[in-house]
ZAMARGU-4260 file (C-alpha; in steps of 0.2 Angstrom, whole numbers, plus 5000, padded with zeros to 4 digits):
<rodrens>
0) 4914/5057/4771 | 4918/5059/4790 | 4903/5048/4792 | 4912/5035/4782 | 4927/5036/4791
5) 4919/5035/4810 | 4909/5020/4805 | 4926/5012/4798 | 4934/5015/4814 | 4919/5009/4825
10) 4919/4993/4817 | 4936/4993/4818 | 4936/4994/4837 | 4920/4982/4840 | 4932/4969/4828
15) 4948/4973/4840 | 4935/4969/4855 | 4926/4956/4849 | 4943/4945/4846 | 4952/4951/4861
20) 4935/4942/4871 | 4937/4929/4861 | 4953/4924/4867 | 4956/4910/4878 | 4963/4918/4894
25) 4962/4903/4907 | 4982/4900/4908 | 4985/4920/4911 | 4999/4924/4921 | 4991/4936/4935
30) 5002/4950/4943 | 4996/4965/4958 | 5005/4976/4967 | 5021/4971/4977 | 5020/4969/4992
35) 5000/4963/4994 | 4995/4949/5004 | 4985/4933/4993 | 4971/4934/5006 | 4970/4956/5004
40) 4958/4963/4992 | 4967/4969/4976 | 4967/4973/4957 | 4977/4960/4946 | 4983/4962/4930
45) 4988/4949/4913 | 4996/4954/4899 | 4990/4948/4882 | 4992/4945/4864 | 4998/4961/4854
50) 4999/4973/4869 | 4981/4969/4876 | 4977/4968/4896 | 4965/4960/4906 | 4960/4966/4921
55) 4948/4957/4941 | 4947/4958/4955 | 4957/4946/4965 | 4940/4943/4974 | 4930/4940/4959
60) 4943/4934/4948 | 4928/4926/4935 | 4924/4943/4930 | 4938/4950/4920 | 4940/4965/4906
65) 4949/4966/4893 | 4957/4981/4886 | 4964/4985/4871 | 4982/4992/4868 | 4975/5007/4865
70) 4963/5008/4879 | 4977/5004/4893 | 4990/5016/4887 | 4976/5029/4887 | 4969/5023/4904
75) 4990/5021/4912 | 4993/5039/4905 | 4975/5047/4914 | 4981/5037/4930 | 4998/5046/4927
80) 4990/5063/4925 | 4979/5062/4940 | 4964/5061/4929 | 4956/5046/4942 | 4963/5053/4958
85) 4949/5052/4971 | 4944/5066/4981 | 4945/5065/5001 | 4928/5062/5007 | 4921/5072/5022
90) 4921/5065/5038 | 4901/5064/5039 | 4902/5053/5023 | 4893/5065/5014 | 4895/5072/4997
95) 4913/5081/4993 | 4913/5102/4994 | 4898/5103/5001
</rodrens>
C-alpha cells in the first residue's frame, strides 16, 4: 500500500514539473539582490504561476530552473537554517579540516 501511495506522489511531482517547464516564461519579470550592478555576476529570480520560481544566472540567463512551491520554501527555509553555508576554505586551496 505505501507503495501505492509513493508512486502516486511520484507522478504527482513529475506532473507539477512537467507543467511548470512547460510554461512559457519569456516575458518574466527578473529580480537580484539590491544593490548589484547589471554588469556583476549574480543569481536572479521570477516569480511564477501558483507560487513557482525560476531561477539563472544573470551570465547565463538561457539556462533557467524552475522550482516548485514546494521546492523553494524548502530550499528558502535550508538557506534560513544555515543548511547551504559554505565553509571557509584554507589558504593553500586545499581541502577544508585537513
Amino acid at each position: 500500500m505505501a507503495d501505492t501511495k509513493d508512486e502516486g506522489i511520484a507522478a504527482r511531482k513529475e506532473r507539477e514539473k512537467d507543467e511548470l517547464y512547460a510554461l512559457d516564461i519569456s516575458d518574466a519579470e527578473w529580480h537580484s539582490a539590491p544593490g548589484t550592478e547589471a554588469q556583476e555576476e549574480r543569481v536572479e529570480i521570477a516569480y511564477l504561476p501558483g507560487g513557482a520560481v525560476a531561477m539563472r544566472s544573470s551570465l547565463d540567463p538561457d539556462t533557467v530552473l524552475r522550482y516548485t512551491e514546494a521546492e523553494w520554501n524548502a530550499f528558502v527555509l535550508g538557506a534560513r537554517d544555515g543548511e547551504f553555508d559554505l565553509e571557509a576554505a584554507p589558504p593553500s586551496g586545499g581541502p577544508a579540516g585537513g
